[in-house]
C-alpha positions in Angstrom: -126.0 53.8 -44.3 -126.5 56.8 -46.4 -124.5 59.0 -43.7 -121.9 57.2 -43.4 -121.9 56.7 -47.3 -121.2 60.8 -47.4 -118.3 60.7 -44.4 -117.1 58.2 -46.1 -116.8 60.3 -49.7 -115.4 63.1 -47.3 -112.6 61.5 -46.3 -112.1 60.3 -49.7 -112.5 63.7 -50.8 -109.3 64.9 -48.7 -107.3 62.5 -50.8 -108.5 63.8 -54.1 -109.0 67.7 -54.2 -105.6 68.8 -52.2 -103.0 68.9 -54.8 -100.4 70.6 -52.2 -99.6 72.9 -55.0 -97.2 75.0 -52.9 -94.8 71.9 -52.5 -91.5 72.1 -53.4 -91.2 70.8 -56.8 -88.5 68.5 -56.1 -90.5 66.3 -54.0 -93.2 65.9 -56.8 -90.6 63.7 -59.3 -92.8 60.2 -59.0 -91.4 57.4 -58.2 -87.9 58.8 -58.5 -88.5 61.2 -55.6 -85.9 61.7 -53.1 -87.7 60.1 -49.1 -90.0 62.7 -47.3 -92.1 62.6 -45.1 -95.8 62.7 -46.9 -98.1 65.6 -46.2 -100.1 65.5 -43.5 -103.2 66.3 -45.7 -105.7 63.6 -44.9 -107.3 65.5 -41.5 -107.0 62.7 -39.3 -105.4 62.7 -36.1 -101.9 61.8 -36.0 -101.6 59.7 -32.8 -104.1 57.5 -31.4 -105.7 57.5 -28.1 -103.8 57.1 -24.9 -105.4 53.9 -23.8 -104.5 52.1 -27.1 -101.6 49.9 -27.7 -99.8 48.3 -30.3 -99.2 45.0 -30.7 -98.3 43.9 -34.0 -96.3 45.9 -36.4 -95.2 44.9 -40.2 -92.7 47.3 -42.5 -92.4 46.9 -46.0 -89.9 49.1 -47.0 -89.0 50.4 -50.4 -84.9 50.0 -51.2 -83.4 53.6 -51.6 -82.5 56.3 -53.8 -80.7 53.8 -57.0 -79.4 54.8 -60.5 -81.0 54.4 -63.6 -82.8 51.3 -63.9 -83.7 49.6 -67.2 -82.1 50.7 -70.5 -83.7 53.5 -71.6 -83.4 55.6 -68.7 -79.6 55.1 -69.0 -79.8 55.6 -72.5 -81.7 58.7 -72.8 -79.3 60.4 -70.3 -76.3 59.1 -72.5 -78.3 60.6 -75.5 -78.2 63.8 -73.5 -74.6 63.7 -72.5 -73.8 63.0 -75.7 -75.6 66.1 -77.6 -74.0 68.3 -75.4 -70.5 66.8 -75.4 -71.1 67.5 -79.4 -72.1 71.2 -78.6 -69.2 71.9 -76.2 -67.5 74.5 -78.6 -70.8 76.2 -79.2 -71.6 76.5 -76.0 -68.6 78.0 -74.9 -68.9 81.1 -77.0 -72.7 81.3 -76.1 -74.7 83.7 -74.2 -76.8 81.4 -71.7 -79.2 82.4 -69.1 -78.0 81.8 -65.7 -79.6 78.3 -65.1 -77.5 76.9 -68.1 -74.2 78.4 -67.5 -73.1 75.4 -65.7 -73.0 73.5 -69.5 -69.8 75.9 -70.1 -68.0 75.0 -67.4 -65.3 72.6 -67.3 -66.2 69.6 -69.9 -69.8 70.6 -69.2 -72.4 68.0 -68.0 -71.0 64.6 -66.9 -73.6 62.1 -65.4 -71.7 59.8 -63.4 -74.6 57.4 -62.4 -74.2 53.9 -61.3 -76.9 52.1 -62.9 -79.5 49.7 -60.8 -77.1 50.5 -57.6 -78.3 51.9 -54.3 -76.4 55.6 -53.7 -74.9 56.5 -50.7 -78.2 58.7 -50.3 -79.9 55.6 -50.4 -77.5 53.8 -47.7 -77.9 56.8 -45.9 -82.1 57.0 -46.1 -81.9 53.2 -44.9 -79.5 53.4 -42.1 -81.6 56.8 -40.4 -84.6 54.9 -41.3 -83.9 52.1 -38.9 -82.6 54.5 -35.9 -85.9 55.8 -36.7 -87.7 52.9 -36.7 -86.1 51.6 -33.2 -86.7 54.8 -31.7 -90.8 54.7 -32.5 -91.1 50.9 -31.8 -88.6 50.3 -29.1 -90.0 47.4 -27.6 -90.4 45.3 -31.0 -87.8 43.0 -32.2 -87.4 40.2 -34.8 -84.6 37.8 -35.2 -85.3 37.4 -39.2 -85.3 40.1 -41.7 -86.5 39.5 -45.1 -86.1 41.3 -49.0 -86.3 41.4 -52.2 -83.5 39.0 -53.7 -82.6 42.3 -56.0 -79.4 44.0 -54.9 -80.3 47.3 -54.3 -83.0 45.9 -52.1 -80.9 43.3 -50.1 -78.3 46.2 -49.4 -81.2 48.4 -48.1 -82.3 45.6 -45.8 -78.4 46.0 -44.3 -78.2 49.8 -43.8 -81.7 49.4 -42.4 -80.6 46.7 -39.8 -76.8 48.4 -38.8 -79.3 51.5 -37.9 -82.1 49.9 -36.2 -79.9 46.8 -34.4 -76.2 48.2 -34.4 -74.1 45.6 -33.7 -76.9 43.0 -33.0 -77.5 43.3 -36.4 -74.2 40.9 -37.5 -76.7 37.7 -35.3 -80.2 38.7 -37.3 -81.1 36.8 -40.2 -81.3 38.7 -43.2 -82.9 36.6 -45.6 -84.3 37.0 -49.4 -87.7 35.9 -50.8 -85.7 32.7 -52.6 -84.9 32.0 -48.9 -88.3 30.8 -47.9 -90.6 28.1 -49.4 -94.5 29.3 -51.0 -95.4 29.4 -55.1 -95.8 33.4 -54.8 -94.4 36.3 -53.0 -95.8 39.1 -51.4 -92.9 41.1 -52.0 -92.1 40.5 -55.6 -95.3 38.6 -56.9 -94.7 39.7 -60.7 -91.8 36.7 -60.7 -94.7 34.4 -60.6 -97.3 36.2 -62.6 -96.1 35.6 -66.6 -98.5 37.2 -68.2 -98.3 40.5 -67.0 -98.1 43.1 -70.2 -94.6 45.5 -69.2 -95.2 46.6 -72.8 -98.3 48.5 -71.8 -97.0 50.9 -69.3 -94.4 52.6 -71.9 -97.2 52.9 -74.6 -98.9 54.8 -71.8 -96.3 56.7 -70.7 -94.8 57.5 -74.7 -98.3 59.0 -75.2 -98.3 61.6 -72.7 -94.5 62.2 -73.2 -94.9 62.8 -76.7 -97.8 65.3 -75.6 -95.5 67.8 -72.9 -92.0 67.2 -74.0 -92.0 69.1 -77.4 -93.0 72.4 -76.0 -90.2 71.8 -73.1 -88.0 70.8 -76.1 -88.5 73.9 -77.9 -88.3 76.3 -75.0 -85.0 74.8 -74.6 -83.8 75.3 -77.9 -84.6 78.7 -77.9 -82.0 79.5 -75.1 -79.1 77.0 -76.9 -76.8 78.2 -79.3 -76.6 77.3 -82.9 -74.9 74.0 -83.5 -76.5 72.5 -80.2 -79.9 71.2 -80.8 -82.1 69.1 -78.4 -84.5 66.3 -79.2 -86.9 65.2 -77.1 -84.9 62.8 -75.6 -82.6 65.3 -75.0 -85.4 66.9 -72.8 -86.8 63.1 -71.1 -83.0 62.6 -70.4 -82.4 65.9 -68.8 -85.4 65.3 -66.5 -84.0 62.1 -65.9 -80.5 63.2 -65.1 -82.6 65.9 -62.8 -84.1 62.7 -60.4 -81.2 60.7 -60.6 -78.6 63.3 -59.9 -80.9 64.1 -57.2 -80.8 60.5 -55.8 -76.9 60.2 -56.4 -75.8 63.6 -55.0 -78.7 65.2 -53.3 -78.4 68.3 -56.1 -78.5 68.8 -59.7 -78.6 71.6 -62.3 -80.9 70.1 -64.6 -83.9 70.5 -62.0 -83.2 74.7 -61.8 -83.5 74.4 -65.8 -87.1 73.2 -65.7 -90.4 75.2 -64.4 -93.3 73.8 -62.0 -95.4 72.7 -64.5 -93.1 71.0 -66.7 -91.9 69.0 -63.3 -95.4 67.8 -62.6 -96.1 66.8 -66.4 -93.0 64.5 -65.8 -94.5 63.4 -61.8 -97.4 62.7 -64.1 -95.8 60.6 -66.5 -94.1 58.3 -63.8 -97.6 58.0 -62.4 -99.1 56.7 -65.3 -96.3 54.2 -66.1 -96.8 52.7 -62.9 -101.0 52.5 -62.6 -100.3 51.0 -65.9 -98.3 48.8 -65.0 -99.0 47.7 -61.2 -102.0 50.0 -60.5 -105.9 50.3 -62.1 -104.6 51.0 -65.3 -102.6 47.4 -65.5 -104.5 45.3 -68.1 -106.6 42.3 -66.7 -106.2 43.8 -63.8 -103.0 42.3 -62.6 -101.7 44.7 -60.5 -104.4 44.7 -57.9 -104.2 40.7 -58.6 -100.9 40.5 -57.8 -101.4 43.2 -54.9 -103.8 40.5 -53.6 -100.5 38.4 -52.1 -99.4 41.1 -50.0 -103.4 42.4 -48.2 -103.4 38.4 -47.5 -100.5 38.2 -45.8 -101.0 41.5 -43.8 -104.7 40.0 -43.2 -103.1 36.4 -41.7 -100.5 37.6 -39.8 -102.8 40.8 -37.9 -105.3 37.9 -37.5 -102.7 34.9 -36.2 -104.9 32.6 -39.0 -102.0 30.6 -38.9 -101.1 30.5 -35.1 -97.8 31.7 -35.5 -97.8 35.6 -36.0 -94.8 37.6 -34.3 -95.1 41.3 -33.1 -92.8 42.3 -35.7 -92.0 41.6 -39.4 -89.3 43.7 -40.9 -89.3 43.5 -45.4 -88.1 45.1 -47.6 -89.4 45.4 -51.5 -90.2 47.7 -54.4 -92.4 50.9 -55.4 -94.1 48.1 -57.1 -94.6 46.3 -54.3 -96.2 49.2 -52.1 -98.4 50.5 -54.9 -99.4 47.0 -56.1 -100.7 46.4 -52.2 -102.5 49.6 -52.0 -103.9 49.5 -55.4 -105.1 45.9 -54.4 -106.9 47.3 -51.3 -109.0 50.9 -53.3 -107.3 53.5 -51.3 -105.8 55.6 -54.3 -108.4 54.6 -56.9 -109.0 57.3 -59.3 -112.9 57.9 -60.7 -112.5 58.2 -63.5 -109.3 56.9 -64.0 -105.7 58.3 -65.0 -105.6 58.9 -68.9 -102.6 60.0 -71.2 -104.5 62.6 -72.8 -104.6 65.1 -69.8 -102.5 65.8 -66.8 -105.6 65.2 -63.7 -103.5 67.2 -61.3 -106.2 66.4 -58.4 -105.4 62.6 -58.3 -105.2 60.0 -55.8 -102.6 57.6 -57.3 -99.8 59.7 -56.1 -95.8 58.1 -56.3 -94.3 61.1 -55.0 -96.1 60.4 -52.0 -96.7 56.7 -51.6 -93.6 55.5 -52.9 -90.5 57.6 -53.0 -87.4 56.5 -53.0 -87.1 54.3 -49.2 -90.8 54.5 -48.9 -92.4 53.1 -45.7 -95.6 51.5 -45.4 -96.0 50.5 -41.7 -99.0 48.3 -40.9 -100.2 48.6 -37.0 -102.4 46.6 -35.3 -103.9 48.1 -31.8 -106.6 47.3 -29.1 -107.5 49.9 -26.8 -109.2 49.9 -23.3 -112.3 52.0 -24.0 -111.6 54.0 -27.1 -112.5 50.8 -29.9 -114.1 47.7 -28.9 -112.3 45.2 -30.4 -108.8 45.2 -32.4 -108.2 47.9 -35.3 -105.6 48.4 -38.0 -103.7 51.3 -39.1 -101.6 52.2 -41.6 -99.3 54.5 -41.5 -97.7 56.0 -44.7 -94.0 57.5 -44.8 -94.5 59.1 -41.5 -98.3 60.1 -42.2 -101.7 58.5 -41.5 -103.0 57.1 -44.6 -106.8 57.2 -44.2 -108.5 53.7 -44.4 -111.3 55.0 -46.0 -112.8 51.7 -47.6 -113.6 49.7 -44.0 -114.1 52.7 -42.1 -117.8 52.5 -40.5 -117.3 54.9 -37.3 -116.8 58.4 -36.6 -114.1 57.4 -34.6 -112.6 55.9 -37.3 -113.0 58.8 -39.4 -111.1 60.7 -37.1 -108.0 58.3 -36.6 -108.2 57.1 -39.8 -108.3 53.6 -38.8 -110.6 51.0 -38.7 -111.6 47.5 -37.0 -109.6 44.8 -38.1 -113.2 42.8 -39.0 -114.7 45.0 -41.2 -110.9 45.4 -42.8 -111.0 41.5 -44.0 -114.5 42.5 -45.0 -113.5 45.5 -47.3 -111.0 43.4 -48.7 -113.1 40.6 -50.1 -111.4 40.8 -53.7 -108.0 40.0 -52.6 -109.1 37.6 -50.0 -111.3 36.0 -52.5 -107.8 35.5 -55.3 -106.0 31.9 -54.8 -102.5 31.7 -56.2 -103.5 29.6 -59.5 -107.3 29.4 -59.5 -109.1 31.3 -62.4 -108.8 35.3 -61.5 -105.3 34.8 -61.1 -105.0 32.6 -64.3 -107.0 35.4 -66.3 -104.3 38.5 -65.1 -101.3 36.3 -65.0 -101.4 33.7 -67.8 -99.2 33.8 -70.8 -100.2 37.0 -72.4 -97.2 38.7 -72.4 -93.4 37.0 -73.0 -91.3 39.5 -71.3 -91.0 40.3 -67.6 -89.1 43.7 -66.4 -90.3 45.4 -62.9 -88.4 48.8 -62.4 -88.5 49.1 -58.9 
């Protein structure tokens, strides 16, 4: 026990200590953070062995790249807009460094965002995901498709079918979460959990902004001309109109205006709104509560509880419902945890790489002829193994980063233990909080 206690930590180690500091910044923006594949950092192998074969496979798929969602996104980028639509005549005459030239020219900087929407990045990331997706599971079909009733998500549910089905994909059912019967989702689990406090996460996340933004704020001032002065909501919106311009356009001058560090103070901020809001950091833990939905699912379909599992399920959600899952089931769990008052660079709860923008979290189970004994489950993370470090009891595990499907339900034991109603879920979901808002 005390062995495989220490692999154990190793593996968990990997997820911890490698900060892939050499990363383009651009892919370290959080939630907001144009699809990539994640890095291949957790030193497990990427394939499994030759005499395995999968059986059962279940997506949940993150809608794409969107605009600004919720009001003060929007409104912090129209406070930025604004400020330098004031400044245009001073910063015509101005002598700015080459990074901020692009203020003087034409009517300066215009954010042309469509709130909530998904972009045609976002169509696109969907459609390519589902050639993909055909192309790695060829022999896996489904009749029924199923999302998110949220727009942005139903649309991502289309592009995703036109790639993966063509024109079969005008005889699928594509269905939403208001399509099927059950008190709770798996996909969007908050609609039934009240008490949730979406207060919380923007207290945490004001308290590290109001740490990092003022020295960015400053900087910035010093390279403006007189009669053009940024707050820092100037500065929040410019990093804003960075990701979003990114997710609209694939480019944007606002991310060449701000270094490394300042980036991954920002990454670090998104993080801590959403472990405070789905994650560790949610209070009465009713993230990992409502996570619970989705591990239960997964755990009765891989194990045909019900009799009636198919060999493919194809969903489509939220960042919140990806992180939610995982945060339910330990694998990102940060000792101690995430705090406003410093940036913990070596962390495990990581957006940029668990739930970018069309994030994928494919669930696989497999038997194999000789190399496991009995059925095992992997999970496979925007292209990348994601170690399941919390069942894993074998070296062979270890090394595939999978486990047995068994001591999975066994490692799950506190979302397998949570009824929809019953006294845990009464004690994270009950009326403690009047207002309900999930980014997504």
């Amino acid at each position: 026990m005390f062995v495989q206690g220490i692999l154990n930590w190793l593996t968990l180690a990997s997820l911890t200590f490698n900060s892939h500091e050499h990363d383009d910044p651009l892919k370290r923006l959080g939630n907001l953070t144009p699809y990539h594949v994640a890095p291949a950092s957790h030193k497990v192998e990427a394939e499994l062995p030759g005499d395995c074969n999968v059986d059962r496979v279940m997506l949940m798929h993150r809608h794409g790249s969107r605009g600004p969602a919720g009001s003060e996104e929007t409104r912090l980028i129209n406070s930025l807009v604004q400020t330098l639509r004031d400044g245009h005549n001073a910063l015509q005459d101005a002598h700015l460094p080459e990074n901020l030239r692009f203020l003087q020219a034409g009517k300066g900087y215009e954010a042309h965002l469509d709130p909530e929407n998904l972009t045609i990045i976002g169509r696109q990331q969907l459609f390519n995901h589902g050639v993909e997706f055909g192309l790695k599971y060829p022999n896996f079909t489904t009749e029924t498709l199923l999302s998110s009733p949220v727009q942005r998500v139903v649309d991502s549910m289309y592009f995703f079918a036109q790639g993966r089905f063509g024109r079969e994909a005008k005889d699928k059912n594509l269905l939403t979460v208001n399509d099927i019967p059950g008190p709770v989702s798996w996909i969007t689990p908050w609609t039934s959990c009240p008490g949730a406090d979406w207060h919380y996460p923007s207290q945490v996340g004001n308290e590290w902004s109001n740490l990092y933004l003022p020295s960015i704020t400053e900087r910035l001032n010093d390279l403006l001309p007189y009669g053009v002065s940024f707050t820092d909501d100037d500065t929040h919106g410019a990093l804003y109109a960075c990701a979003y311009d990114l997710a609209a356009r694939n480019e944007s001058p606002w991310c060449n205006v701000f270094n490394d560090v300042e980036l991954a103070n920002f990454e670090y901020e998104m993080d801590l709104i959403m472990d405070a809001s789905i994650g560790y950091l949610a209070p009465h833990d009713a993230g990992r509560v409502m996570g619970s939905v989705f591990v239960k699912e997964l755990i009765n379909r891989f194990s045909n509880t019900r009799g009636e599992a198919q060999s493919l399920y194809l969903e489509f959600g939220h960042d919140s419902t990806i992180m939610a899952a995982i945060a339910a089931m330990g694998l990102n769990k940060d000792d101690p945890p995430l705090s406003p008052d410093r940036l913990r660079e070596h962390r495990r709860f990581r957006t940029s790489y668990q739930a970018p923008f069309a994030a994928q979290m494919v669930w696989e189970r497999f038997t194999c002829k000789e190399s496991f004994d009995e059925p095992q489950i992997r999970l496979v993370l925007n292209e990348e193994t994601y170690p399941l470090w919390t069942c894993a009891e074998t070296k062979h595990d270890r090394r595939f980063g999978t486990c047995s499907l068994d001591a999975f339900v066994r490692a799950n034991k506190f979302s397998t233990d949570i009824e929809f109603g019953d006294d845990t879920w009464q004690a994270a979901c009950g009326a403690h909080s009047g207002s309900l808002y999930v980014q997504g």
